[in-house]
TIKOLRO-880225 format. One record per residue (C-alpha): residue number from 1; x, y, z. Coordinates in Angstrom, 3 decimals, always signed. Example, Ala and Ser with C-alpha at 12.3 -4.5 7.8 and 13.67 -1.06 7.14 Angstrom:
residues 2
@i = 1 | xx = +12.300 | yy = -4.500 | zz = +7.800
@i = 2 | xx = +13.670 | yy = -1.060 | zz = +7.140
END
This chain:
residues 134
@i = 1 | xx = +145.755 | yy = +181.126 | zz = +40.025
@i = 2 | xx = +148.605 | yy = +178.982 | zz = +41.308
@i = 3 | xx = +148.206 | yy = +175.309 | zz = +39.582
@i = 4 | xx = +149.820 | yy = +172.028 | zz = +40.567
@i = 5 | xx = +150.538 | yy = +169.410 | zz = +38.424
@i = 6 | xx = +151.034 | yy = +165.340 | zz = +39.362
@i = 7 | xx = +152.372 | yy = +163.569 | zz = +36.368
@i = 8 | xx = +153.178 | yy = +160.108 | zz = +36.361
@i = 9 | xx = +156.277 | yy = +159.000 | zz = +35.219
@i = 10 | xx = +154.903 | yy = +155.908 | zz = +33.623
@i = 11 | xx = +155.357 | yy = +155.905 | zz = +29.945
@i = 12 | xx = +157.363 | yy = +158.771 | zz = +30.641
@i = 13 | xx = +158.214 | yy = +159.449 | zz = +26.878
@i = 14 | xx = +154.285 | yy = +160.528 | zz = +26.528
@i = 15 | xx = +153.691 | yy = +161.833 | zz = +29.571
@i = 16 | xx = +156.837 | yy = +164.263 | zz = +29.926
@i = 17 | xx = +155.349 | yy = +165.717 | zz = +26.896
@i = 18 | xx = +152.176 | yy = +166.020 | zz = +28.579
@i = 19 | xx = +153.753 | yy = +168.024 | zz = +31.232
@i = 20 | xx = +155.256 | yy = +170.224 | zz = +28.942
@i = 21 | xx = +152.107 | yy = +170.983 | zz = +26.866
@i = 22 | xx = +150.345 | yy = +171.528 | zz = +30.431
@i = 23 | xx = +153.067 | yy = +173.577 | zz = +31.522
@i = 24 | xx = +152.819 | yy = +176.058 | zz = +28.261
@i = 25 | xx = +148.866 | yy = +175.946 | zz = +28.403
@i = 26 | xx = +149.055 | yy = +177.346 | zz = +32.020
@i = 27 | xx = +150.986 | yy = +180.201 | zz = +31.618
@i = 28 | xx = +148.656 | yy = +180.580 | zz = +28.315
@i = 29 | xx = +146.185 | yy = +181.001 | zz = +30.152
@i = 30 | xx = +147.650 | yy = +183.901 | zz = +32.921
@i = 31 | xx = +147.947 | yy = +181.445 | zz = +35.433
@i = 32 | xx = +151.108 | yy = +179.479 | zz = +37.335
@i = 33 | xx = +152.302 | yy = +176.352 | zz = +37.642
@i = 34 | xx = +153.163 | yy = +176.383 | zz = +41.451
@i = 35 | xx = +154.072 | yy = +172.211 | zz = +41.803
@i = 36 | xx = +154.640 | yy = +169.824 | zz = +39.895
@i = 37 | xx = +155.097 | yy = +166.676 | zz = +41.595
@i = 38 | xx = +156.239 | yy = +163.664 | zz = +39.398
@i = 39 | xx = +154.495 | yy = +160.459 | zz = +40.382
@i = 40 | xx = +156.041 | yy = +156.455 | zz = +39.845
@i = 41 | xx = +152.480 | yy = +155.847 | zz = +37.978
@i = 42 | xx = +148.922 | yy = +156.379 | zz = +38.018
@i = 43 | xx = +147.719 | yy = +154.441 | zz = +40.675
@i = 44 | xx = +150.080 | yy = +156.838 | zz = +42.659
@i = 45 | xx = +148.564 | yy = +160.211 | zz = +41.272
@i = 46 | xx = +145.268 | yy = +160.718 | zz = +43.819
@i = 47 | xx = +148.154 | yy = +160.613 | zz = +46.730
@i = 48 | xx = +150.035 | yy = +162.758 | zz = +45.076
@i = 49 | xx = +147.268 | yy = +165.367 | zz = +44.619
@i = 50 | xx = +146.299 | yy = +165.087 | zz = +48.422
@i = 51 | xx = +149.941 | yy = +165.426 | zz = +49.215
@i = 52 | xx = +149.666 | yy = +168.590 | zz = +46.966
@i = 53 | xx = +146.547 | yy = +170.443 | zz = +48.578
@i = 54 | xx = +147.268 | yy = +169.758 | zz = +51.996
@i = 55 | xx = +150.700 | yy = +171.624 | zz = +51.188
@i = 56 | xx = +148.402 | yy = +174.502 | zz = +50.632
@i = 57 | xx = +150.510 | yy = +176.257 | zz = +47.474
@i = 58 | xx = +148.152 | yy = +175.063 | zz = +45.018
@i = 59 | xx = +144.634 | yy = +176.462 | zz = +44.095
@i = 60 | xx = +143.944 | yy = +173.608 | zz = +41.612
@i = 61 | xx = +145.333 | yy = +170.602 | zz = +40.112
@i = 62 | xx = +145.968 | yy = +168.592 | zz = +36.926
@i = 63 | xx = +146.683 | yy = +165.293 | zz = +36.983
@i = 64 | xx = +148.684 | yy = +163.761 | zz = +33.708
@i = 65 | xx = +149.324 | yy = +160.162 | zz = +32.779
@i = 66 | xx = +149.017 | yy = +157.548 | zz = +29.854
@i = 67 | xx = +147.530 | yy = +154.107 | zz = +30.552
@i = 68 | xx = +147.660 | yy = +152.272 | zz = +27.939
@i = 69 | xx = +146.260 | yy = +148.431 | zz = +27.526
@i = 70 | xx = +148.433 | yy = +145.398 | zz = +28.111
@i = 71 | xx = +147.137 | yy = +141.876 | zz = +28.353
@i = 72 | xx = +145.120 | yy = +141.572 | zz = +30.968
@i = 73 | xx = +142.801 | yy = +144.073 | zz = +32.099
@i = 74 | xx = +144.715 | yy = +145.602 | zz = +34.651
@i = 75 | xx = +144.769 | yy = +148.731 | zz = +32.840
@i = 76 | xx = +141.101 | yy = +149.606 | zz = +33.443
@i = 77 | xx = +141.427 | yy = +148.394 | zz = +37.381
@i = 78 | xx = +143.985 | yy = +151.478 | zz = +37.527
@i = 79 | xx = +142.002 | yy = +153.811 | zz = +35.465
@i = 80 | xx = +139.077 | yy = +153.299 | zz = +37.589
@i = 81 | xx = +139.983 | yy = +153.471 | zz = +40.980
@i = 82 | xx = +142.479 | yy = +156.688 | zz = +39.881
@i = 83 | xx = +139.624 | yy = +158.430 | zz = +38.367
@i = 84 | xx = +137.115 | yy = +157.670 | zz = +41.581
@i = 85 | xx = +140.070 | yy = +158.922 | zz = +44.007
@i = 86 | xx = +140.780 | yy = +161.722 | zz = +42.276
@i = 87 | xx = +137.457 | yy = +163.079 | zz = +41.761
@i = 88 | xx = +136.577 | yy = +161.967 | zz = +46.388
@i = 89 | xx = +139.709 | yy = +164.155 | zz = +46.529
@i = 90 | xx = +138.166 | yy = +166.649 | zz = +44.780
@i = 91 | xx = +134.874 | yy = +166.855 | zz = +46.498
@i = 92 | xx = +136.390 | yy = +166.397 | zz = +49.357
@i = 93 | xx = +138.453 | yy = +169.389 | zz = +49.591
@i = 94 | xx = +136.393 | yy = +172.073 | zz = +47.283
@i = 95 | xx = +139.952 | yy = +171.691 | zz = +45.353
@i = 96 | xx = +139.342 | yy = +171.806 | zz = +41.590
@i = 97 | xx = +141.164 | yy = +168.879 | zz = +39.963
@i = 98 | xx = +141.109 | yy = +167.985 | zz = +36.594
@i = 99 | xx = +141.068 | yy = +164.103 | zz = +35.182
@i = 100 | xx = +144.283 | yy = +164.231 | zz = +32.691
@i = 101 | xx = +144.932 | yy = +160.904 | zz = +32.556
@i = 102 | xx = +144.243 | yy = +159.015 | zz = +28.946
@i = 103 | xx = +143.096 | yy = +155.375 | zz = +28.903
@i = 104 | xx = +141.797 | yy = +152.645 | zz = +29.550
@i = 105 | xx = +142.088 | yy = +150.236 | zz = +26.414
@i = 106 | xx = +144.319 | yy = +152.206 | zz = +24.539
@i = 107 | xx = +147.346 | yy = +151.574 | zz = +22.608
@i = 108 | xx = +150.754 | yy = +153.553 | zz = +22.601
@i = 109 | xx = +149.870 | yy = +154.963 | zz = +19.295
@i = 110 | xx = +146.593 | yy = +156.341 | zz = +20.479
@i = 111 | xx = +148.227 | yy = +157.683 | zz = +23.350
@i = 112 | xx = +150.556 | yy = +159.482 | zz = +21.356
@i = 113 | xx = +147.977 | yy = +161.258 | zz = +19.697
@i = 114 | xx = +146.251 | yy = +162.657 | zz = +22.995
@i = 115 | xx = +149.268 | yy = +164.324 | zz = +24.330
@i = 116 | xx = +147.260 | yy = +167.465 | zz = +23.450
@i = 117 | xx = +144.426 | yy = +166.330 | zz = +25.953
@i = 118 | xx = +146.816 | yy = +168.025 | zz = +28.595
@i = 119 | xx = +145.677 | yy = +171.307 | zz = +27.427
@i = 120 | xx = +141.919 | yy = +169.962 | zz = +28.146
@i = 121 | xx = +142.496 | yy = +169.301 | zz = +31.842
@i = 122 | xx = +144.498 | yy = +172.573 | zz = +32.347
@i = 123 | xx = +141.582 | yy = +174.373 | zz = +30.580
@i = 124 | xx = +139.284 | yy = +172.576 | zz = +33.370
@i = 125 | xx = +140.991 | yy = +173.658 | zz = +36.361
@i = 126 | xx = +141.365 | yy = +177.121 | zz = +34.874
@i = 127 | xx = +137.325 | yy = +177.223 | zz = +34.609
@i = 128 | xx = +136.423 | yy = +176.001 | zz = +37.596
@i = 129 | xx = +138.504 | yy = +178.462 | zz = +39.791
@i = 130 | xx = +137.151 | yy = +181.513 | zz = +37.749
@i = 131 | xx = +133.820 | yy = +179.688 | zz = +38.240
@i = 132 | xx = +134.479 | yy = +179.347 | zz = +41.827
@i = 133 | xx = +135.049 | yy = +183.548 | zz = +41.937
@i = 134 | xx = +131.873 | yy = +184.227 | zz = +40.395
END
């Protein structure tokens, strides 16, 4: 199972260590992280992934990022519109692709303590290719 990753690079101190919890969880797992593919931010991440399965070296993907709340509510406009490309990408292609991205509403702290939530999303691409063999 060769995995991609897109990672965005916003709030990089969380989500670099998102990456590297994915990373570890992959190779866990008996798979291999093919790509990774670093992103400006969140809004960029369901281009990314395209960008990723139309190169063809990827039989899944994880996406990773940390939005966290501001003061306004711009936070959940990104969230939303990430999470409803990412999963038309999905369907799309037949491409497993896995919703690692933590948010809306929440606050640095909070997002600090879902780092870990990077193993989640590489456990759901994992599942649904072995799923997809059956």
């Amino acid at each position: 199972m060769k995995i991609g990753i897109v990672v965005s690079e916003y709030n990089y101190d969380i989500t670099m260590m998102m990456l590297e919890r994915a990373k570890d969880h992959v190779k866990f797992l008996g798979a291999e992280v093919s790509e990774v593919l670093k992103v400006p931010g969140t809004f960029e991440i369901p281009l990314g992934v395209r960008n990723l399965i139309r190169g063809g070296n990827v039989d899944g993907v994880v996406t990773l990022g940390a939005v966290i709340q501001g003061e306004t509510d711009h936070d959940d406009i990104i969230m939303q519109n990430a999470a409803r490309k990412i999963m038309d990408i999905s369907i799309d292609s037949g491409v497993p692709v896995s919703l690692g991205i933590t948010g809306p509403g929440q606050t640095r702290l909070q997002a600090e303590a879902r780092i870990e939530k990077a193993k989640s999303a590489v456990e759901s691409v994992v599942k649904m290719l072995k799923a997809g063999k059956k």
